[in-house]
C-alpha positions as CSV (number, residue, x, y, z in Angstrom):
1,X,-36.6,3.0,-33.2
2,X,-38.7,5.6,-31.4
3,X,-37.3,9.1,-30.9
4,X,-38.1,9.1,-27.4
5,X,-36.8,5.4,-26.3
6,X,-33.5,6.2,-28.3
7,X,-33.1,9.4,-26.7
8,X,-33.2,7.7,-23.2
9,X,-31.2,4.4,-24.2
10,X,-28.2,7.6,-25.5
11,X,-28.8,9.3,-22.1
12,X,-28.2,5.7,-20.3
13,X,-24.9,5.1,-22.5
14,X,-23.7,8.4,-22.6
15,X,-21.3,7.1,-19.4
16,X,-20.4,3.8,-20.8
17,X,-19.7,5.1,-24.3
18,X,-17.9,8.2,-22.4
19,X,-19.7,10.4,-24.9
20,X,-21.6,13.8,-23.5
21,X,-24.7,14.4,-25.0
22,X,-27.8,15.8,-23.1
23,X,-31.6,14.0,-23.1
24,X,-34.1,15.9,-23.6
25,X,-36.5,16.3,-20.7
26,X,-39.4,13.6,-22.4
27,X,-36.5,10.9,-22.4
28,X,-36.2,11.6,-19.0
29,X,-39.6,10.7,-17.5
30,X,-39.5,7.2,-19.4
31,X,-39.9,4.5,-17.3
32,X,-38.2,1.1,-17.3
33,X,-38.6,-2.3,-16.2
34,X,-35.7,-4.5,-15.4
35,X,-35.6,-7.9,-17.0
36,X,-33.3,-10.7,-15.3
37,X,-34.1,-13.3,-17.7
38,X,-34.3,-13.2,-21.7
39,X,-36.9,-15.9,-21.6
40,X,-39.6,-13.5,-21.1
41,X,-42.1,-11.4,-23.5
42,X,-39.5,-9.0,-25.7
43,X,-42.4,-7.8,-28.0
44,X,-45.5,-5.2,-27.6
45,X,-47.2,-2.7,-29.0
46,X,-46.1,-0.8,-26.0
47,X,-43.0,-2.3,-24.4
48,X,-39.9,-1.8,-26.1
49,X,-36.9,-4.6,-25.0
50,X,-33.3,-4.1,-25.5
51,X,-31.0,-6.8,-24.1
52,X,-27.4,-5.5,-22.9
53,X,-26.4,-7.0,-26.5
54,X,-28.7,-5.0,-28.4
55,X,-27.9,-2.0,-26.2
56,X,-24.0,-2.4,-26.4
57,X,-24.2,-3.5,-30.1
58,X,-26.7,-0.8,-31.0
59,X,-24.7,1.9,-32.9
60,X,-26.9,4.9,-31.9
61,X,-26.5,3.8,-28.1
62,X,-22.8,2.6,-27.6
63,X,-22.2,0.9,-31.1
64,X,-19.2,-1.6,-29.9
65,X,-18.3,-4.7,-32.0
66,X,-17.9,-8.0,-30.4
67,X,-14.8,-10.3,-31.2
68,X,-16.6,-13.2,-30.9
69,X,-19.7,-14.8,-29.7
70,X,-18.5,-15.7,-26.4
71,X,-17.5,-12.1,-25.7
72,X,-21.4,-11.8,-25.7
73,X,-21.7,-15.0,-23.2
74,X,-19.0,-13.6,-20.8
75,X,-21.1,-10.3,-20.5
76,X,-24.3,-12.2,-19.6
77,X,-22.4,-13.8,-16.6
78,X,-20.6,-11.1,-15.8
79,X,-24.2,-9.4,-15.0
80,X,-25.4,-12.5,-13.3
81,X,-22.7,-12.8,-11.4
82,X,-23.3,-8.8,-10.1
83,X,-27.2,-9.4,-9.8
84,X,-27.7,-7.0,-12.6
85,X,-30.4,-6.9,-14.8
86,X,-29.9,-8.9,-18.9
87,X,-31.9,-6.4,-20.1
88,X,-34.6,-3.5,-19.9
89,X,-38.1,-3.2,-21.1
90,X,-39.3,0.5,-21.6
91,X,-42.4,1.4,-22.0
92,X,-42.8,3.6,-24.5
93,X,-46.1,4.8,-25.1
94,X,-46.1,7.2,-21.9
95,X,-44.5,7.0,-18.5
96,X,-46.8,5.0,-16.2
97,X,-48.4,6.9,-14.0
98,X,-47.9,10.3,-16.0
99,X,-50.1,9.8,-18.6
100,X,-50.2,13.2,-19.6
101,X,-47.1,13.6,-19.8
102,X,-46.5,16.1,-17.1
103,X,-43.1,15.2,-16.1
104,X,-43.7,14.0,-13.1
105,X,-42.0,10.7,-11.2
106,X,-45.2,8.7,-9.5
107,X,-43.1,6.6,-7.8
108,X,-40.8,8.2,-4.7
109,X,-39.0,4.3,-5.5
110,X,-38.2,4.9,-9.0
111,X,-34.7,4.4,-8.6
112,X,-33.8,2.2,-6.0
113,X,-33.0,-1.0,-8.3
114,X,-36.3,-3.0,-7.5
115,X,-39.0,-3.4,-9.7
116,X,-40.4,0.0,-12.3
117,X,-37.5,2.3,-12.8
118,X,-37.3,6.1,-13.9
119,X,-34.5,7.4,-15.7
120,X,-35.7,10.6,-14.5
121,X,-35.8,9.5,-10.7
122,X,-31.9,9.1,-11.2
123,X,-31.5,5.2,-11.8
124,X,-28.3,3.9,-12.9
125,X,-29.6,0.5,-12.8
126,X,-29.6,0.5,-16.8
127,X,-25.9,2.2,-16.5
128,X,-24.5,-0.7,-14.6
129,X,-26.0,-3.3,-16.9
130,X,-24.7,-1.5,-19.8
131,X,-21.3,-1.1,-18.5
132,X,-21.2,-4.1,-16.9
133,X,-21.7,-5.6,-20.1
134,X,-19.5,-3.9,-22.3
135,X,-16.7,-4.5,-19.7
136,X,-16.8,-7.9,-19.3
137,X,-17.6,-8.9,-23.0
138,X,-14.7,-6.4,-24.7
139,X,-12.2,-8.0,-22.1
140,X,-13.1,-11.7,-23.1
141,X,-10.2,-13.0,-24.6
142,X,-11.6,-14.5,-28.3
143,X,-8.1,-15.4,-29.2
């Protein structure tokens, strides 16, 4: 996994996983693109996808184990139900509009919850999913 997309996928489940642990400052420039669908692209040579699954599963990001499969399926409509993204595509080569990596958010939008995201701008969007997520699926009942 890329140093810099795992450091901002910890800094994003560092609530969730209700572990404290800093970012460091290039982690926290990287932009993100919510996905609401899982039909879409989830490979390029620049975009890196991790579906709430992958993120909640993942066991340098929050690292829980599912009971069952459904627990997955009631996570998925528990962030449909919300409006909340499935999953988030981060662009990992260089924060758009920083190319040169100055640090710098290029969007005054970059966290309101439509469209490019900046974990740096403040969004929680990728906070919500994830804990949405984790919620929803560790509570399903796989009896």
């Amino acid at each position: 996994m890329h140093r810099i997309v795992r450091r901002g996928l910890l800094a994003t489940a560092a609530g969730t996983a209700a572990v404290a642990m800093a970012a460091g400052s290039a982690s926290a420039h990287h932009c993100f693109v919510p996905m609401y669908t899982l039909n879409g692209p989830t490979s390029s040579a620049n975009w890196i996808v991790y579906t709430a699954e992958a993120a909640a599963t993942d066991p340098e990001i929050a690292g829980i184990t599912l009971g069952c499969p459904e627990a997955a399926a009631a996570g998925y409509e528990a962030l449909e139900a919300a409006g909340l993204p499935v999953g988030i595509k981060i662009f990992a080569k260089m924060t758009i509009g920083d190319p040169k990596g100055e640090g710098r958010i290029p969007n005054p939008n970059g966290a309101n919850g439509k469209g490019m995201e900046y974990f740096g701008a403040g969004s929680t969007l990728a906070d919500q999913m994830l804990e949405t997520w984790i919620g929803a699926a560790m509570s399903h009942d796989c009896g």
